[in-house]
N, C-alpha and C positions, 0 to 999 in steps of 0.2 A: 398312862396306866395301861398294861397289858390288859387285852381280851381276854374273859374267860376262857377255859378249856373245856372243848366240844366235848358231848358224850361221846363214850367208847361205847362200841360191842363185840361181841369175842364169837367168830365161829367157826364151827370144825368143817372143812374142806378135804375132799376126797385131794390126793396127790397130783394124782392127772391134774384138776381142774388148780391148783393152785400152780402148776409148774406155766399150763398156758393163760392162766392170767397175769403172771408175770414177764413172759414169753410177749402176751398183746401189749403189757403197755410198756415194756423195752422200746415195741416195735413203734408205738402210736405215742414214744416221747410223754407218756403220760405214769400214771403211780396207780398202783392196786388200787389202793384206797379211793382216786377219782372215779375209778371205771365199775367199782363195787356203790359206790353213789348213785353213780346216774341209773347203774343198776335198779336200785332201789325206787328211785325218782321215777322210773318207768313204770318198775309195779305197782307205786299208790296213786299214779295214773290212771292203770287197771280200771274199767267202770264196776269189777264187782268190789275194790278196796272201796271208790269213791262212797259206793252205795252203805257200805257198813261206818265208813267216818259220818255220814249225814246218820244213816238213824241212829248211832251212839252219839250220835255231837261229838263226833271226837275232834271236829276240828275248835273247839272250845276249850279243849284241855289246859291251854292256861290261866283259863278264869276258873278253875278248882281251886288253884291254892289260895 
């Protein structure tokens, strides 16, 4: 049975920043898409994300549905 498919998200990039993000992971054998991840993964690392996922509970959000 195939995997579900991952959520998307759509954002708007200044030209510059998308020509050397493509440019980096030419160079680093990797894909946009990996290096906008760990991107991400870094910022909710952040202690000021961690601090808003603990007082909304956000890391609970899939005991909502």
């Amino acid at each position: 049975m195939p995997k579900p498919a991952k959520p998307q998200i759509r954002v708007y990039i200044a030209e510059e920043t998308d020509r050397l993000l493509k440019a980096i992971a030419g160079i680093k054998d990797s894909s946009v898409n990996a290096i906008v991840n760990e991107a991400i993964d870094h910022w909710l690392d952040e202690a000021e994300q961690k601090e808003i996922v603990e007082k909304f509970n956000l890391d609970r959000l899939d005991e909502v549905d």
